[in-house]
Structures are given as C-alpha cells and as structure tokens.
C-alpha positions in Angstrom: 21.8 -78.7 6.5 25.5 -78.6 7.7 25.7 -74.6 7.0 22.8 -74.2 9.5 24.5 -75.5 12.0 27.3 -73.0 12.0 29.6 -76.1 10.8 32.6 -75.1 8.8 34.7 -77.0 6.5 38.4 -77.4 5.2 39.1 -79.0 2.0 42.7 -79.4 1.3 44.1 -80.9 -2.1 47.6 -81.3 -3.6 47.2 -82.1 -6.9 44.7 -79.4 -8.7 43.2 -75.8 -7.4 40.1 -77.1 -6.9 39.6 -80.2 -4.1 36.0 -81.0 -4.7 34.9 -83.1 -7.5 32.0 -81.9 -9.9 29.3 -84.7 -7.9 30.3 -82.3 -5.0 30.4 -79.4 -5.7 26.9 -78.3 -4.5 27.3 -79.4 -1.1 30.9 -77.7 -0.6 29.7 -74.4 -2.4 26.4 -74.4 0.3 29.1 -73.7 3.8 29.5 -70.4 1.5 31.8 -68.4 3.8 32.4 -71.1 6.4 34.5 -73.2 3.4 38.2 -72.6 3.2 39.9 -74.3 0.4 43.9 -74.8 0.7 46.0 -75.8 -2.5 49.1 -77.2 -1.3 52.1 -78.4 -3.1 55.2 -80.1 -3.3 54.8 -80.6 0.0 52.1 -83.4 1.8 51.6 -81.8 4.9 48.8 -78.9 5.2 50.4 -78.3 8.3 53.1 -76.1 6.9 50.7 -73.3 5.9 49.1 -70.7 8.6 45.4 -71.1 6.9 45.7 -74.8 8.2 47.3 -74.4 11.5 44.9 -71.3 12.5 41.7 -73.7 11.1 43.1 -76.6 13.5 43.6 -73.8 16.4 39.8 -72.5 16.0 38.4 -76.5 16.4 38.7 -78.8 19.3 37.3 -81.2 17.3 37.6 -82.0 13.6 36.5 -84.6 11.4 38.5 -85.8 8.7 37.0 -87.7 5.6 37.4 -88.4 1.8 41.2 -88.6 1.3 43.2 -91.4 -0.4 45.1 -94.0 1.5 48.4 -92.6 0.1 51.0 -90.3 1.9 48.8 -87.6 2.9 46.6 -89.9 5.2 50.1 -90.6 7.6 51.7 -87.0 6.8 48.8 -84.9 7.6 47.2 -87.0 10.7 50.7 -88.3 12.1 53.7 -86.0 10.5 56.5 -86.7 8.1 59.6 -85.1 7.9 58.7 -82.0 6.3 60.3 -79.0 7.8 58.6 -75.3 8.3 60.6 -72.3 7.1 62.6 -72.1 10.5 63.7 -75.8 10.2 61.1 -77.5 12.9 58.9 -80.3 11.5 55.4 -79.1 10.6 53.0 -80.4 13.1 50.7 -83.1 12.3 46.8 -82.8 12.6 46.4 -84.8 15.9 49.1 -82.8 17.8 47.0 -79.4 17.4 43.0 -80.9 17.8 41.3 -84.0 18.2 40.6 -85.8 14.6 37.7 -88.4 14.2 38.5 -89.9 10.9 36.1 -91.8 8.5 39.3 -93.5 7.2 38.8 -97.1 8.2 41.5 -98.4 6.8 43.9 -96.7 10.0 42.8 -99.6 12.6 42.8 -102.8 10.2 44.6 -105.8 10.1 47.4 -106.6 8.3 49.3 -103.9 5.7 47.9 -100.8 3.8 48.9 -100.3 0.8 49.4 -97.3 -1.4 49.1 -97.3 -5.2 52.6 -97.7 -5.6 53.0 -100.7 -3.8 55.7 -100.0 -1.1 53.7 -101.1 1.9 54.0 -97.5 3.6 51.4 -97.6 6.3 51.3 -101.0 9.0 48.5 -101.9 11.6 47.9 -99.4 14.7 49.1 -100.9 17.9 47.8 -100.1 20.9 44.5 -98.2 20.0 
C-alpha cells in the first residue's frame, strides 16, 4: 500500500548490512526503488553521511519508528558529539526536517533506560 502512495523509506542500521529483520523483509523490499538502506558504523549518528542528510533535505516531514531506546534514539533525533570531516558536529534529525516519532518512550515519566544501565536519556521538559 505504502509504495502506491509515492511514500519512500530510510532504514538505517549500525550493527549488520542489512536493517530489516526476516518478519520484514517483504514490506521493506515492496518501496522497491523508493527504499534507501544506510549501514553506518562506529559512529551513531546517520547524520554524518550525505545519503542521510540529502534524504532529510528531500522531506519536510519524516516519521521515525522501530529503533531501540539506546544511543541512537538521542544521537540521531537530538545530536551527540560526533564531528563531520571538517570538525562541525553532524546535525541531528530534527534540525534538518520535522520528525514524528513512534518512540513513546521520549515524553514519559521518570528515567529511560538503556541496556547498560547508565540512565542516559531523562524526561522531556517543556513539550
């Protein structure tokens, strides 16, 4: 349905070449040419890579769903220190389009947190 609706889609994943897992795969594979996929590491940010930025640029609106509540969520949406080649910060997701996340979690009470346990990500103030 999404695909006939001239929707496109941006998956981007850290950890392993491929971001979709196998339940998924269908739906991803049916946007055909209107599905970029973006393997990005050491770094958390997509922001640092031109594929992303120019994707951002093209959208005034995106949707962002299906990520972890782990440093991606607060890099990629909000930034994190990570510099671009000519020593600026790479730009977080909200600064280049408007985001509606299905992430929940963002605008809760009391602390998010990670796997790890260090209590990373606090309450949203002033939403």
């Amino acid at each position: 349905m999404p695909r006939y609706q001239q929707l496109d889609v941006f998956m981007a994943e850290m950890r392993r070449a491929n971001p979709v897992c196998a339940e998924l795969q269908a739906a991803a594979n049916a946007f055909e040419g209107r599905k970029r996929d973006l393997h990005i590491t050491p770094e958390h940010m997509s922001g640092c890579s031109a594929i992303y930025r120019n994707f951002a640029a093209n959208h005034d609106h995106v949707v962002v769903m299906g990520f972890d509540a782990d440093v991606c969520v607060n890099a990629n949406l909000f930034g994190a220190p990570e510099e671009m080649p000519d020593g600026s910060f790479v730009p977080p997701l909200t600064s280049m389009t408007h985001v509606v996340t299905s992430r929940a979690l963002l605008a809760m009470q009391g602390q998010i947190f990670p796997f790890d346990n260090r209590g990373e990500y606090g309450v949203l103030n002033g939403l």
